[in-house]
C-alpha positions as CSV (number, residue, x, y, z in Angstrom):
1,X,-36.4,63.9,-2.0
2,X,-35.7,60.7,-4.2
3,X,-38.1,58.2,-4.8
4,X,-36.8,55.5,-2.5
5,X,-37.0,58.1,0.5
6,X,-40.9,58.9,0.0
7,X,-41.5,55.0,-0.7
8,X,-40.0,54.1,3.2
9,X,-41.9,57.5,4.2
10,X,-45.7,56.1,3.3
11,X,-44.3,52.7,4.7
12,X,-44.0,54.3,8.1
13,X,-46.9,56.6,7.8
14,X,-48.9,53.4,7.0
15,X,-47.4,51.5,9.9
16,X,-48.4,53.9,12.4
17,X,-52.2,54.2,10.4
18,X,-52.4,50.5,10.8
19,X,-50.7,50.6,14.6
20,X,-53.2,52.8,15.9
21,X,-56.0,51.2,14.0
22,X,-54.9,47.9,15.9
23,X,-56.1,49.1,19.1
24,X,-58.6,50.1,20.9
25,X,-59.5,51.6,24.9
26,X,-62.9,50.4,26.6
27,X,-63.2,52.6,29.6
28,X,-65.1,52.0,32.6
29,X,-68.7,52.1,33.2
30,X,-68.8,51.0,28.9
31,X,-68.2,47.8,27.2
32,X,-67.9,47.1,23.2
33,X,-68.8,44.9,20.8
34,X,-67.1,44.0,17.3
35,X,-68.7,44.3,13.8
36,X,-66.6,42.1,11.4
37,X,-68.1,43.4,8.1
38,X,-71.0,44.6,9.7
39,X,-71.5,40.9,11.6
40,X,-71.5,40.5,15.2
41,X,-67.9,38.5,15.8
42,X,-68.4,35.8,17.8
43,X,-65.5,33.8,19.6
44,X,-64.8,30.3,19.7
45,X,-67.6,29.2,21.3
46,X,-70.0,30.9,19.1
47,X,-70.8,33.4,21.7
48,X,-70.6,37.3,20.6
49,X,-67.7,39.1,21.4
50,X,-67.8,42.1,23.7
51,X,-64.6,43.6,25.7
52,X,-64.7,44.9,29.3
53,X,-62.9,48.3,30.3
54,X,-59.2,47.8,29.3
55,X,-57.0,48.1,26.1
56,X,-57.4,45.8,23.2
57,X,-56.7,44.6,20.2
58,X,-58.6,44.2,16.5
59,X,-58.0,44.0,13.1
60,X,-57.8,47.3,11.1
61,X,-60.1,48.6,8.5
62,X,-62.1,45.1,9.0
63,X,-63.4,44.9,12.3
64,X,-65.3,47.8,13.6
65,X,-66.1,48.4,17.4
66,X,-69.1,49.7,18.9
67,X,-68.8,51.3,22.3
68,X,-71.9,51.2,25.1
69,X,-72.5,52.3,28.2
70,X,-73.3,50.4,31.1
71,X,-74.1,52.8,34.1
72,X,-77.0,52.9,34.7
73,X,-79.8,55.4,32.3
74,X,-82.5,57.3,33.1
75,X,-85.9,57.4,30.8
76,X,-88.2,60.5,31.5
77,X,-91.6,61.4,30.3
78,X,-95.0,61.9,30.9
79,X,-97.8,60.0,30.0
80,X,-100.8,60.5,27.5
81,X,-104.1,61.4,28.8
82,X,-105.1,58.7,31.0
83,X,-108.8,57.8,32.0
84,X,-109.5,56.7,35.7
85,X,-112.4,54.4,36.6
86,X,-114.5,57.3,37.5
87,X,-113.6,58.4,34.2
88,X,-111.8,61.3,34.9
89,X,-108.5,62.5,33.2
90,X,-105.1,63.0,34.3
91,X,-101.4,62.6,33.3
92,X,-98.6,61.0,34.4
93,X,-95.3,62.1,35.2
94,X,-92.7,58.9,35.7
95,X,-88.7,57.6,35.3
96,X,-87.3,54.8,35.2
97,X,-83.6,53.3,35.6
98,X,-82.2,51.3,33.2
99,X,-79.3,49.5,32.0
100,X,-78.0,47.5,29.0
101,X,-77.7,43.3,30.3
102,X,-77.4,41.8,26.7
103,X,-74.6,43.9,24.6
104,X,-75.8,41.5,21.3
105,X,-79.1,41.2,22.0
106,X,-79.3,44.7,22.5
107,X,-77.8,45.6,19.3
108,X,-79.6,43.1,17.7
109,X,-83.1,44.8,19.0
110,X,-82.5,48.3,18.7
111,X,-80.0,48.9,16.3
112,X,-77.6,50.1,19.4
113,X,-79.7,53.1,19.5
114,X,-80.9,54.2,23.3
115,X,-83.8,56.3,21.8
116,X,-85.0,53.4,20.0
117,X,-84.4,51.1,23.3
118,X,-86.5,54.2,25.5
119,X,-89.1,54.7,22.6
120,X,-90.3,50.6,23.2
121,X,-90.0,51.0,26.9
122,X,-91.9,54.2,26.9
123,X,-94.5,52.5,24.3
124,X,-94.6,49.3,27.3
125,X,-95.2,52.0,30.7
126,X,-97.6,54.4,29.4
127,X,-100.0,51.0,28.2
128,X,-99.5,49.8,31.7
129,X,-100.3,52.7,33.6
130,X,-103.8,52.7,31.0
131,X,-104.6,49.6,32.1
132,X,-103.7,49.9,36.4
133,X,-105.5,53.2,36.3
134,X,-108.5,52.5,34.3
135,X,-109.7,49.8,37.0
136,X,-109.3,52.3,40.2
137,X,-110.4,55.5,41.6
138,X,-108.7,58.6,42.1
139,X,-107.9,58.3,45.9
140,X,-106.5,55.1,45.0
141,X,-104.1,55.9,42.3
142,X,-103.2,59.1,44.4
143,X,-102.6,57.6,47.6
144,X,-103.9,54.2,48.7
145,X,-102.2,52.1,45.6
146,X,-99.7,53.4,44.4
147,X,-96.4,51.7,44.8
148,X,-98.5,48.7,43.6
149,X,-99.3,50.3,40.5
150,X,-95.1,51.1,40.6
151,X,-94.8,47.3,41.0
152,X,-96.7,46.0,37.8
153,X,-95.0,49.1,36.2
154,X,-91.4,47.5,36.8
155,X,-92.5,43.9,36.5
156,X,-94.4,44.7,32.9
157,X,-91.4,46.7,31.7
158,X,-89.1,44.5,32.5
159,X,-91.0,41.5,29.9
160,X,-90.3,44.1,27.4
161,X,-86.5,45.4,28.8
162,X,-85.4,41.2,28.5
163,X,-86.7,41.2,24.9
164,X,-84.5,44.3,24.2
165,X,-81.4,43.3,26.3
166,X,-81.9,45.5,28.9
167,X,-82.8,45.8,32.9
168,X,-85.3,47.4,34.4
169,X,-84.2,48.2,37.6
170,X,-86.8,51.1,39.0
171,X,-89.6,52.5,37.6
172,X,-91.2,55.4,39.6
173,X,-94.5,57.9,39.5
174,X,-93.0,61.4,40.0
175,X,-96.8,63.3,39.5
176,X,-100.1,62.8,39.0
177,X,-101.7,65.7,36.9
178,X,-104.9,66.6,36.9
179,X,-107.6,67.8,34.7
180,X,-108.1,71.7,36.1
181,X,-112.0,70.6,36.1
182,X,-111.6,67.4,38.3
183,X,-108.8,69.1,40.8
184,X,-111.8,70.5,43.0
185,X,-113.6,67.9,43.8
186,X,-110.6,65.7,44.2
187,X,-109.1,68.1,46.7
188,X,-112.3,68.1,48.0
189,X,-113.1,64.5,48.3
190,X,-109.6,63.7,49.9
191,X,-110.4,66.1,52.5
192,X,-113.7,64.7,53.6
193,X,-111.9,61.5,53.6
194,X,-109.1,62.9,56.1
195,X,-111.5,64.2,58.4
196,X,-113.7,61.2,58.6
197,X,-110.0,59.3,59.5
198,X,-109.3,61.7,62.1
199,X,-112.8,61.0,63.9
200,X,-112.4,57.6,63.9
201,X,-108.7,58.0,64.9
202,X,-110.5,60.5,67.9
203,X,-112.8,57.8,68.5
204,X,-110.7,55.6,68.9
205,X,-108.3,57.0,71.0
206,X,-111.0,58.0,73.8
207,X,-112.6,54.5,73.5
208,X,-109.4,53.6,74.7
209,X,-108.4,55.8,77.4
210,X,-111.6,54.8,78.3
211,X,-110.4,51.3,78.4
212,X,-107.8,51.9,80.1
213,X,-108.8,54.6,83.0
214,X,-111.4,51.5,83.9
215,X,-108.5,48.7,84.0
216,X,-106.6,51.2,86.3
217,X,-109.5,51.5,88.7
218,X,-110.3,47.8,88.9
219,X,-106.6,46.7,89.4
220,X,-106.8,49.9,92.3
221,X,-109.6,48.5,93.7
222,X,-108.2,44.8,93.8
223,X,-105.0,45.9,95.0
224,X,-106.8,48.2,98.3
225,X,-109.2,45.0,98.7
226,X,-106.2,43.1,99.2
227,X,-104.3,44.8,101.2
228,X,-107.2,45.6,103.8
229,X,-107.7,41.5,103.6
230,X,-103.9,41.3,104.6
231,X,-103.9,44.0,107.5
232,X,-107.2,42.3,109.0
233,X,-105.6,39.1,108.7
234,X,-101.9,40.4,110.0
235,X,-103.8,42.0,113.0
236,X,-105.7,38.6,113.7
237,X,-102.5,36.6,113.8
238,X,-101.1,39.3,116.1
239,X,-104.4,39.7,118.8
240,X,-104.1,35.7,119.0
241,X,-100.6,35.7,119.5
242,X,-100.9,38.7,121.9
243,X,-103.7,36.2,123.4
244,X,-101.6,33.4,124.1
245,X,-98.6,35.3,125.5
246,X,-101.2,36.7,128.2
247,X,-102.4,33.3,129.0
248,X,-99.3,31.5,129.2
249,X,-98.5,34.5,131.4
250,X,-101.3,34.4,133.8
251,X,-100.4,30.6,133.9
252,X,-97.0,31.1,135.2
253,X,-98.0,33.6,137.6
254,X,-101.2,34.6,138.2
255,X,-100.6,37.6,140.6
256,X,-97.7,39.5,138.5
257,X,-100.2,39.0,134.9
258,X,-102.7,40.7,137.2
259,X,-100.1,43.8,138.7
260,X,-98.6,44.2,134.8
261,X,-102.0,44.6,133.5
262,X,-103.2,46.9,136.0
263,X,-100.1,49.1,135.0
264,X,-101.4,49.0,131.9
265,X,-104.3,49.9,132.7
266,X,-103.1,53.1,134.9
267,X,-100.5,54.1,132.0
268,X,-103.4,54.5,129.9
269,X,-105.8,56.3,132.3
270,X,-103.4,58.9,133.6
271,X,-101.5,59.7,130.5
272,X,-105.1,61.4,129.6
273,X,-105.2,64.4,131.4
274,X,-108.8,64.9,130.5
275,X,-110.4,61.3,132.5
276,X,-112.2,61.6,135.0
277,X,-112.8,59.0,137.8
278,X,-115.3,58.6,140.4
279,X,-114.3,55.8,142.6
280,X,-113.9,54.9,146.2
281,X,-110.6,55.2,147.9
282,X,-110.9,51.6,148.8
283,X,-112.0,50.6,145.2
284,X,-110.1,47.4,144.2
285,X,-109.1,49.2,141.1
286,X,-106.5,51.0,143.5
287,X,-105.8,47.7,144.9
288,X,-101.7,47.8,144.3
289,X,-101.5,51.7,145.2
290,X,-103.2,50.4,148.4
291,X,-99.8,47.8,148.9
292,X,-97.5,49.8,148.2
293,X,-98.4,52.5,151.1
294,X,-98.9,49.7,153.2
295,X,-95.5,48.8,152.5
296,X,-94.1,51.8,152.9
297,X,-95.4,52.4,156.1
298,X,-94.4,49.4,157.9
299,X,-90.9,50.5,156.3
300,X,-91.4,54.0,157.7
C-alpha cells in the first residue's frame, strides 16, 4: 500500500473520529450540559447552556457533555436515633421524591453527583425530624401529627433542594421504629386512649338518640293535639251547620220538620232490636202511625 493511499486512509478515519465526535443524542426524561475546558459554556446571553432531548451538535475533543436525568428520584433511608419529648427513642423510616430544577446550579453544588445531592438532603430531613419530634409525644408523632411533621419535612428540605438545584416534591414517613423497651407501654397507652374514644363516641351516640326519641315524641304529641283541635272544631262547624239547616227547615214548614224528625227518630229505635218501650197506644210519640191508619181506613 503506497504512502499516498494510507495518508487519504487516516484522513477518512479521522473524518469519521471527528464526525461522530460532532454529535451528540439527549434522550428523554435527561437533559445535558457542556463543559468547554472544564467551564460551564454559556450562550449568548450569558446563561449556561443545557440541551433538551434531541440530537445535537458540539465541538470535538473541546467541549465535553454531561448527561442528567430529569424524572423524577427517589432518596431512601432511615433516620438516627431520635429522642421524643417523653424522652423515649425510636427511628425513622422515610423517602422522598426528587428532581433536578437547576442543571448549572446543580453541577455547580454537587459536582453532578446524585449521592452528594442525597447525602445534603439526607443531612437536612434527619435534623428536621430531631427537631419536630423532640417537642411532641409519642401518640402525637404516631398518629395525631403526623402529616404536619411531613409538611415541615418538605418545606425544610426544599430551603436546602433550591440551594442545590433541585425539587423537593414529596417527602414521606414510611415507619416509626421503636425502642423494644418503650413498644409496651406505647401499645399500651394507645389502647387505653382508644377505649376512652369509644366511650365517649358511646356516650355520645345514646345522648343523642336520646335527643332525638324526645324530639319524635314531642312533635307526636303536637301533631295528635292538633289534629284532635281540628276534629272538635270540624265537628262544631258541622253541628251548627246541621243547626241551621233544621231551623230554616222547621221555618219553611213546621209540620214536615216535625214528621222527618220523628222518622228519625223511629229509624233509630227500631233498627235496635234490643229497645224496649213502654208507652201508651195513644202516646203522641206514635202520633203519625196514628194518621196513617186513620187514613187508611177512611180509604178502606
Amino acid at each position: 500500500m503506497s504512502p499516498k493511499m494510507i495518508g487519504g486512509l487516516i484522513a477518512v478515519l479521522i473524518a469519521v473520529i471527528l464526525i461522530f465526535s460532532s454529535f451528540f443524542t439527549v434522550y428523554q426524561g435527561q437533559t445535558a450540559m457542556a463543559l468547554r475546558l472544564g467551564s460551564i459554556e454559556k450562550n449568548a446571553k450569558g446563561e449556561p447552556k443545557t440541551y433538551g432531548p434531541g440530537l445535537h451538535f458540539k465541538t470535538p475533543f473541546i467541549v465535553n457533555i454531561r448527561k442528567y436525568d430529569t424524572l423524577l428520584q427517589d432518596l431512601e433511608d432511615k433516620s438516627p436515633r431520635i429522642l421524643t419529648q417523653e424522652q423515649k427513642y425510636l427511628y425513622v423510616d422515610y423517602y422522598a421524591k426528587w428532581r433536578i430544577k437547576d442543571l448549572a446550579l446543580y453541577y455547580t453544588r454537587t459536582g453532578g453527583y446524585s449521592e452528594n445531592a442525597k447525602q445534603l438532603l439526607t443531612q437536612k430531613i434527619n435534623e428536621v425530624l430531631r427537631a419536630q419530634f423532640g417537642k411532641r409525644n409519642l401518640q402525637e408523632v404516631v398518629a395525631d401529627q403526623r402529616s404536619d411533621i411531613m409538611g415541615f419535612l418538605k418545606e425544610s428540605a426544599n430551603t436546602v433542594a433550591q440551594g442545590l438545584g433541585l425539587e423537593i416534591v414529596d417527602v414521606r414517613i414510611k415507619s416509626i421504629d421503636l425502642m423494644p423497651d418503650v413498644q409496651d407501654s406505647v401499645f399500651k397507652s394507645m389502647s387505653t386512649k382508644r377505649e376512652q374514644d369509644a366511650t365517649g363516641y358511646r356516650s355520645s351516640g345514646v345522648a343523642e338518640a336520646e335527643r332525638i326519641r324526645a324530639e319524635a315524641d314531642a312533635t307526636a304529641v303536637k301533631i295528635i293535639a292538633d289534629a284532635n283541635l281540628t276534629a272538635a272544631q270540624l265537628r262544631a262547624k258541622g253541628d251548627e251547620e246541621a243547626a241551621n239547616i233544621y231551623t230554616t227547615a222547621y221555618k219553611q214548614d213546621p209540620e214536615f220538620y216535625a214528621l222527618y224528625r220523628s222518622l228519625e227518630s223511629y229509624r233509630e229505635v227500631f233498627s235496635n232490636n234490643r229497645a224496649i218501650m213502654v208507652l201508651k197506644p195513644d202516646s203522641p210519640y206514635f202520633k203519625y202511625f196514628q194518621q196513617a191508619n186513620l187514613s187508611v181506613e177512611k180509604h178502606g
